[in-house]
VOGU-3710 file (C-alpha; in Angstrom, 3 decimals, decimal comma):
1> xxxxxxxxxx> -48,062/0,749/-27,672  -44,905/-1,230/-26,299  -41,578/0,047/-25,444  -38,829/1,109/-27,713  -36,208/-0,877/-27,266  -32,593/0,340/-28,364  -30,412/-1,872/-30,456  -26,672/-2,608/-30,855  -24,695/-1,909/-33,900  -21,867/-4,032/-34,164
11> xxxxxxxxxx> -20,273/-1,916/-37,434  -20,278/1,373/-35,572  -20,308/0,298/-32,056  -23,131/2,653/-30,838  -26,657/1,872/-29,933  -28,824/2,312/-33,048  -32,115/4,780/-32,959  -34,825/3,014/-30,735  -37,914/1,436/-33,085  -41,265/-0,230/-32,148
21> xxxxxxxxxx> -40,481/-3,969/-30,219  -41,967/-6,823/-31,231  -43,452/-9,909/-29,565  -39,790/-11,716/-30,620  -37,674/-8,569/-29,416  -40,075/-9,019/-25,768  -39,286/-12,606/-25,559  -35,596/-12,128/-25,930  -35,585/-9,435/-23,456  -36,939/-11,445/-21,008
31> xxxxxxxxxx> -34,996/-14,315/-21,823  -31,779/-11,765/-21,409  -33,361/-10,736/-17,827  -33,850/-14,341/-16,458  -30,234/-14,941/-17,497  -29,091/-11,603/-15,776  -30,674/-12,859/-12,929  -29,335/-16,399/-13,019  -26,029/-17,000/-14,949  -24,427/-13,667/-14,225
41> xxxxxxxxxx> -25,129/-13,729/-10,669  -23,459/-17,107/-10,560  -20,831/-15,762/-11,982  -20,591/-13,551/-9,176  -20,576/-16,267/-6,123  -19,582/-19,423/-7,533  -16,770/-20,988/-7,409  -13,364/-21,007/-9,218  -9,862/-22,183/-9,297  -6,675/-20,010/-9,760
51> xxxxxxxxxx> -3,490/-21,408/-10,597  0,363/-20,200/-10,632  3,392/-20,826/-11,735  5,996/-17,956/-11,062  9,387/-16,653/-12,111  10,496/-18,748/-9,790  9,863/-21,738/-11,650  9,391/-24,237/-8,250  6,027/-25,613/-9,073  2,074/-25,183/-9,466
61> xxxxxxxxxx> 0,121/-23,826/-6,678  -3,882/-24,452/-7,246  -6,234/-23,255/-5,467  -10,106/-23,327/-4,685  -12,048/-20,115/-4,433  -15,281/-18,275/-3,552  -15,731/-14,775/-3,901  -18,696/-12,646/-2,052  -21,147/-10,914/-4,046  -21,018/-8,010/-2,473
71> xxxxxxxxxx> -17,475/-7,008/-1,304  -17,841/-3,675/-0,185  -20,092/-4,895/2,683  -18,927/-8,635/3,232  -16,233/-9,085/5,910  -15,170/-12,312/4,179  -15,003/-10,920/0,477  -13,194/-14,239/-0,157  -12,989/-17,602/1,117  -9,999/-20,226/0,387
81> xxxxxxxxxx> -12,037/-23,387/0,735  -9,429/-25,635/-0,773  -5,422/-25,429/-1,739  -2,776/-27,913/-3,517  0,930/-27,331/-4,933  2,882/-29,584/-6,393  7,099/-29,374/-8,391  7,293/-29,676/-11,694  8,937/-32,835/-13,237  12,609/-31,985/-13,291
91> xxxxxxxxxx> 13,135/-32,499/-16,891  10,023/-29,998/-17,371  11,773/-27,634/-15,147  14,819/-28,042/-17,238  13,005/-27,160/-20,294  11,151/-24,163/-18,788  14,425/-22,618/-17,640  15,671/-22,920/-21,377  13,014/-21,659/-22,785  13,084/-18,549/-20,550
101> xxxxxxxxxx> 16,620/-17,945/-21,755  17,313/-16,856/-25,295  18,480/-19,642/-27,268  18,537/-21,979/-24,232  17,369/-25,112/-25,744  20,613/-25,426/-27,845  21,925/-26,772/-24,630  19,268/-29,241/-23,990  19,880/-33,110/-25,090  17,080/-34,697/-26,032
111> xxxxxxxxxx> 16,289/-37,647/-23,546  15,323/-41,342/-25,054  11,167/-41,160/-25,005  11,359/-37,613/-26,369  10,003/-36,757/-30,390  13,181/-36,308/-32,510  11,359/-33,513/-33,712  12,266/-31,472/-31,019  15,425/-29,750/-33,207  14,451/-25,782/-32,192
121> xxxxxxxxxx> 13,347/-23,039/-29,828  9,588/-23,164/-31,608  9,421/-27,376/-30,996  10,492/-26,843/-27,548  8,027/-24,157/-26,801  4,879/-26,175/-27,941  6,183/-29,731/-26,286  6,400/-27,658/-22,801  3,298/-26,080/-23,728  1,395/-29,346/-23,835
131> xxxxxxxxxx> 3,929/-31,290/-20,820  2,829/-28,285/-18,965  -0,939/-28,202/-19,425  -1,101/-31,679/-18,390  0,435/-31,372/-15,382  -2,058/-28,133/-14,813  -4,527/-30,396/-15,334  -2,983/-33,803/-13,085  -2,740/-30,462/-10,325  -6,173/-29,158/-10,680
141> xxxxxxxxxx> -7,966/-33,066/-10,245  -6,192/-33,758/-7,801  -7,670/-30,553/-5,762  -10,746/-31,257/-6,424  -10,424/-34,951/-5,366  -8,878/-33,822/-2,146  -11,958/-31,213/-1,615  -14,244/-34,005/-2,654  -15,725/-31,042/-5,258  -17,018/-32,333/-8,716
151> xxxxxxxxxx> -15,797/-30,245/-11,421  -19,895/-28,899/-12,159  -19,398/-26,751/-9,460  -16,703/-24,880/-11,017  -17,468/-22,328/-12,978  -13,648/-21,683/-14,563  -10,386/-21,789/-14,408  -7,956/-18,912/-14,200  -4,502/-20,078/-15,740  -2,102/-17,780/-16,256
161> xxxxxxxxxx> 0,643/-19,964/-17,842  4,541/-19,779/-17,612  6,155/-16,529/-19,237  9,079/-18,003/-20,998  9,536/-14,516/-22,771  8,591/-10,539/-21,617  9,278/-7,775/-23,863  6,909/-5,301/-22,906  9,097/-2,947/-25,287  9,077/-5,061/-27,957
171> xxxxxxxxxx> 4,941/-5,266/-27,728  4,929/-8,534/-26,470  4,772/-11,375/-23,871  4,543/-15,284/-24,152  3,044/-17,253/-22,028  3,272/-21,039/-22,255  -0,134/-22,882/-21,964  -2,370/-24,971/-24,421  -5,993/-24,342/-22,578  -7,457/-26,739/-24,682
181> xxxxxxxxxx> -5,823/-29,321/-22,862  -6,506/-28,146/-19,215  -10,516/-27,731/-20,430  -10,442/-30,971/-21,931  -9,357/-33,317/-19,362  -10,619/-31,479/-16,349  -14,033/-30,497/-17,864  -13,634/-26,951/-16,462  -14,252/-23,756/-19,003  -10,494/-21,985/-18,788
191> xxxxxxxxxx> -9,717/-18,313/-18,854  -6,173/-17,564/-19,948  -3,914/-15,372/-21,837  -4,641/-12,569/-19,546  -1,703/-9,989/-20,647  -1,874/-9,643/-24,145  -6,045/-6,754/-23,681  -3,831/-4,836/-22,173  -1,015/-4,660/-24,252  -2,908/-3,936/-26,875
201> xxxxxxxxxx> -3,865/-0,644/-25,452  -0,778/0,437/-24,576  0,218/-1,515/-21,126  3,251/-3,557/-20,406  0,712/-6,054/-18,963  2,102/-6,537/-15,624  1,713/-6,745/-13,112  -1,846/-7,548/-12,747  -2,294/-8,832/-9,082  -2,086/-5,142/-8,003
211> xxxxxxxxxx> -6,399/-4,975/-8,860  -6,626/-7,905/-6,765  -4,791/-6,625/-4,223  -6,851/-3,279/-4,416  -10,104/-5,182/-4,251  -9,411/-7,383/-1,782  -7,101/-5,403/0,597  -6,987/-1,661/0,384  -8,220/0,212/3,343  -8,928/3,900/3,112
221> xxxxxxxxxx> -7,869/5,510/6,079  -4,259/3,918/5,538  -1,060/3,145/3,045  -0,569/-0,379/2,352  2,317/-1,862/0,651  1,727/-5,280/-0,733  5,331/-6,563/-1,531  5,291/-9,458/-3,691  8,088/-11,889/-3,741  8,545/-14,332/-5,989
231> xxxxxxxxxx> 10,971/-14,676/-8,930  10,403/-10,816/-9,261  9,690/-8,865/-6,864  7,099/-5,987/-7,551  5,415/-3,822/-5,277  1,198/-2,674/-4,802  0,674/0,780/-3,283  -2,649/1,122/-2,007  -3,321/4,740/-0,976  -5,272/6,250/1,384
241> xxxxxxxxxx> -8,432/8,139/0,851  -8,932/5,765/-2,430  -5,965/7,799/-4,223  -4,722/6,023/-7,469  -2,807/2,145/-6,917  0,300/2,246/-7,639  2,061/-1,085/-8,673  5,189/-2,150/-10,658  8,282/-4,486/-10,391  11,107/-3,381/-8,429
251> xxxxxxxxxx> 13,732/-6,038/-9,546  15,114/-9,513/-8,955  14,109/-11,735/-5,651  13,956/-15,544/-5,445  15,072/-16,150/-9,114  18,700/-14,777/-8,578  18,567/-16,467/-4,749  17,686/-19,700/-6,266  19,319/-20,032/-8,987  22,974/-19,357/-6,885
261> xxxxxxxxxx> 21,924/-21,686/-4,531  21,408/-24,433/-6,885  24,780/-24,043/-8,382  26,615/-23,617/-4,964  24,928/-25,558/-2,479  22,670/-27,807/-4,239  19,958/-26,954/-3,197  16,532/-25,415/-5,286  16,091/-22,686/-2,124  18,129/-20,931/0,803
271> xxxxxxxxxx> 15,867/-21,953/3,347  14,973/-19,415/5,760  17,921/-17,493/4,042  20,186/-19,013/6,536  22,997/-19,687/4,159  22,942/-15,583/3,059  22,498/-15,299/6,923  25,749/-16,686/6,888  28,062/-14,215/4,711  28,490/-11,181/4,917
281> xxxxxxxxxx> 27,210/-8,459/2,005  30,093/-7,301/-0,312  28,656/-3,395/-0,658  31,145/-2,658/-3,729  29,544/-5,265/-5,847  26,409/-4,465/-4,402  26,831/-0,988/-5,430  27,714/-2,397/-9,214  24,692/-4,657/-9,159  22,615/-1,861/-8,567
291> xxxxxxxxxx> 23,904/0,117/-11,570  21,340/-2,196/-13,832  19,639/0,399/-15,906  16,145/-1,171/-14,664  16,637/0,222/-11,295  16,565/3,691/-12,242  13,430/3,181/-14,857  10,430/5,165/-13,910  7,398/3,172/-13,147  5,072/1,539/-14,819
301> xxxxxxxxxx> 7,873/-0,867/-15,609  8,275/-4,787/-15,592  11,160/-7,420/-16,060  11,954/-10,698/-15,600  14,567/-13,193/-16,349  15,415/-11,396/-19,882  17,040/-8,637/-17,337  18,511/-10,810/-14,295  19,683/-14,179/-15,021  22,635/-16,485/-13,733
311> xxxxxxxxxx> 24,499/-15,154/-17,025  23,902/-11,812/-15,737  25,112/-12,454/-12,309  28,095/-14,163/-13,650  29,202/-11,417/-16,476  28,598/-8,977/-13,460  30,988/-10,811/-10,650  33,734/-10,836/-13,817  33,605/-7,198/-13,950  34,195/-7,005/-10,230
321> xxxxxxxxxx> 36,949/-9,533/-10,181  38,549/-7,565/-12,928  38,187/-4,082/-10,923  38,442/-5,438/-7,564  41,309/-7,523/-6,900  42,070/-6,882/-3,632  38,489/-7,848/-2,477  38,064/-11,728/-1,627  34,372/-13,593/-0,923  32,841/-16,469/-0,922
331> xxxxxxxxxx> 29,766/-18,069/-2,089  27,718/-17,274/0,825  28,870/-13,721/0,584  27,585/-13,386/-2,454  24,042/-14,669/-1,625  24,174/-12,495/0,691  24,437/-9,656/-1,450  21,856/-10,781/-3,443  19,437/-10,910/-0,172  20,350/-6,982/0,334
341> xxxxxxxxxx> 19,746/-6,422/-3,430  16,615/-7,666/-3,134  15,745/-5,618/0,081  17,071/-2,362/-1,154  15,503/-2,379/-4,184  12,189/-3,152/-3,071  12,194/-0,697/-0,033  14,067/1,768/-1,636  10,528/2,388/-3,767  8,085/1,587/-0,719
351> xxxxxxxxxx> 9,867/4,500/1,453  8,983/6,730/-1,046  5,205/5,961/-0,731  5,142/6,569/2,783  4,907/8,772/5,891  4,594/8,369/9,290  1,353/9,481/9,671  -0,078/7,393/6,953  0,005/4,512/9,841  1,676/2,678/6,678
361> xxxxxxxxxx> 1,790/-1,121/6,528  3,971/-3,681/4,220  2,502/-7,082/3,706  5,145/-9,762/1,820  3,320/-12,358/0,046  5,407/-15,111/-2,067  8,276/-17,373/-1,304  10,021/-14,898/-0,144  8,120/-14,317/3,091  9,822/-17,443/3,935
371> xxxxxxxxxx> 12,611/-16,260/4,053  13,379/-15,155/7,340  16,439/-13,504/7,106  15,412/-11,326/4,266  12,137/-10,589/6,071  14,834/-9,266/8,607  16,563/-6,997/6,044  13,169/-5,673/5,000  12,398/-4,237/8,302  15,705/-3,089/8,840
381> xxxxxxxxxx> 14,977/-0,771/5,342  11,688/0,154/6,290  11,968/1,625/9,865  8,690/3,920/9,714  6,554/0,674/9,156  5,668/-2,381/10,278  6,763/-5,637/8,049  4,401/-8,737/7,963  3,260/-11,614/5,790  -0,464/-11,344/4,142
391> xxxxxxxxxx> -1,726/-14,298/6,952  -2,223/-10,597/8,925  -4,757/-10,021/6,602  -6,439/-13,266/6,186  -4,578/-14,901/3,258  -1,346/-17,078/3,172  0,945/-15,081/1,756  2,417/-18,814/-0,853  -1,616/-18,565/-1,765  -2,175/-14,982/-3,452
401> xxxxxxxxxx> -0,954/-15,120/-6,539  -3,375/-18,251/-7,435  -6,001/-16,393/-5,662  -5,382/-13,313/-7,427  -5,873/-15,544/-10,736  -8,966/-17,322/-9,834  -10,305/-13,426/-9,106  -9,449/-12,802/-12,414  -10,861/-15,114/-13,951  -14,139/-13,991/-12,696
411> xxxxxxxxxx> -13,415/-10,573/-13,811  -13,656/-12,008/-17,362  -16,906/-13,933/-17,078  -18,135/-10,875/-15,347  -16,883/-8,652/-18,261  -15,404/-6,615/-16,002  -11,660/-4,715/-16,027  -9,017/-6,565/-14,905  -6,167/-4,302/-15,358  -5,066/-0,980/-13,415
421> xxxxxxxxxx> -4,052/1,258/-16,158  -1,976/3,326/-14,019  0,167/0,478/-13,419  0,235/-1,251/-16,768  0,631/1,636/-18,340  -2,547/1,296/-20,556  -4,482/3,951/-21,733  -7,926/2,274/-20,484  -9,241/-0,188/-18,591  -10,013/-3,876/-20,530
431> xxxxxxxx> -11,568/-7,031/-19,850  -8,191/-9,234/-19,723  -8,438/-13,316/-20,935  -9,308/-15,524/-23,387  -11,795/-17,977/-22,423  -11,350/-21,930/-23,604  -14,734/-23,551/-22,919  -15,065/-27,359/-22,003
//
């Protein structure tokens, strides 16, 4: 007599009493083996592209990953073979910044070889959705052609979009993307929409590079901090003795930096933070800044520009004006304070995560490690550790959140978790992302 096999029920989701196989049921299961075997493991090692396109709003970074197998044992659980970046169009950067902002595209005019259709918030949102995804998709074939890689060795793309809109309290986030697009004209299978799973059980669904970041960086017998700095800055805590991660958003970074630099200097970035370097921090309105509710949240939390805008930074240097007369600053000054803002907030969490005799380590990864002078200010908060960029631990630190997507996109052809639910906040672990195939 053959083997019971057991069977799924897809009504009651439980594996139905085992009956007599057949010849059929024998040939499937061997079918489903030699796939197992094949496909799956494939899966596993093959290759994949990530791509990311931050708070920050600068541009795409792409790259071109392969992942080991067998992690736990691999000293290389991850090879970069290939990386591109590229700015966005200014007029689709000019979009994207309205759309992140409530009601922002009232301001926009439309421009002579635009639709005239394009009378609201919704018609904005799904012209940038489709400008965007074909620049995603200009960005990824121009990767490959530069790593001379045809697109049948990729197995997908991870593509996280650009949030225009989070309201984890609401039960929400948007992400702008049209994956259709990206599949169609680069002929590569995309994974997206990775935030929404877990949201639907409960998490804010942010951050998610912190799993990355466990699975490709923790190391038991010490703390790591992985300090992320981008538009938002948000923090990974990875334990020793494989205690619970620990990740969340600590507050504003390169968006607020940015976005004053634009308007006073005219520039898109303090380079090196040379121009903060320059001022000196104004601690009263430093002290006000940090009286945004968001600081004194408890984790998991997340934000973005819906909490710390321009706007916000304006409406807040009013209130000082008004209170402080006596005070004069300048422009610098204030970017300045911004740089300390950043620093405090971030470190102000990491110290309490860490002890001397954890032989604790921060690792900045983002823009923001460029930033010299507010790599400077980190240290200066942190004086039981030692500051760095990720390029300690084998990864550029402009490079990790595209990794981090690529690695997630093999988490969903894997069917395996991609969220930490003590950081998102969800009440389980889910497979994250939707998956557009070419």
């Amino acid at each position: 007599m053959s083997k019971p096999v057991s069977t799924f029920n897809s009504d009651n989701k439980n594996f139905s009493e085992p009956k007599e196989s057949t010849q059929d049921d024998l040939n499937y299961a061997a079918l489903t083996d030699a796939l197992e075997q094949t496909v799956f493991e494939n899966f596993d090692d093959g290759l994949y592209i990530g791509m990311m396109s931050g708070t920050s709003l600068d541009g795409m970074d792409v790259v071109l990953c392969q992942f080991s197998s067998d992690s736990a044992d691999s000293q290389q659980p991850m090879q970069l073979l290939a990386s591109y970046s590229e700015d966005f169009s200014a007029r689709l950067r000019e979009v994207l910044l309205a759309l992140c902002e409530p009601n922002g595209t009232n301001k926009l005019t439309l421009q002579f070889d635009e639709p005239a259709e394009l009378n609201s918030e919704l018609d904005w949102f799904g012209w940038a959705s489709t400008q965007y995804s074909k620049f995603a998709s200009k960005v990824v074939n121009r990767l490959l052609q530069q790593a001379d890689v045809d697109t049948e060795s990729i197995l997908a793309i991870g593509c996280h979009g650009q949030t225009v809109r989070h309201r984890p309290q609401a039960g929400f986030s948007l992400q702008l993307i049209d994956a259709n697009i990206i599949a169609e004209r680069t002929g590569i299978s995309v994974v997206n929409d990775f935030r929404r799973r877990d949201m639907a059980v409960g998490g804010q669904g942010a951050p998610l590079v912190p799993a990355f970041n466990q699975a490709l960086f923790a190391k038991p017998e010490s703390t790591r901090v992985l300090l992320n700095l981008g538009g938002i800055a948000n923090i990974t805590v990875l334990p020793v003795n494989d205690n619970p991660v620990i990740g969340y958003d600590t507050g504003p970074a390169n968006l607020l930096l940015d976005a004053w630099a634009k308007q006073h200097i005219d520039k898109d970035y303090d380079a090196g933070g040379t121009w903060a370097q320059s001022g000196q921090v104004v601690e009263p309105l430093l002290n006000q800044l940090l009286e945004h509710p968001f600081f004194a949240q408890p984790y998991p939390k997340s934000t973005g520009r819906e909490d710390f805008n321009l706007d916000w930074l304006q409406t807040e240097l009013q209130k000082f004006d008004q209170a402080s007369t006596a005070i004069r600053y300048s422009a610098a000054d204030v970017q300045a304070t911004l740089t300390e803002l950043t620093a405090i907030s971030a470190c102000d969490q990491i110290n309490s995560f860490i002890k001397d005799e954890d032989n604790s380590s921060v690792y900045v990864c983002g823009g923001g490690a460029l930033n010299g002078y507010l790599m400077q200010r980190l240290q200066a908060h942190l004086p039981h550790c030692s500051v760095a960029t990720t390029a300690d631990l084998g990864l550029e630190p402009t490079w990790v959140e595209a990794v981090a997507f690529a690695w997630l996109a093999r988490q969903t052809l894997m069917g395996e978790t991609g969220n930490l639910p003590a950081v998102t906040g969800a009440n389980k672990g889910v497979v994250l992302g939707q998956v557009c195939f070419a």
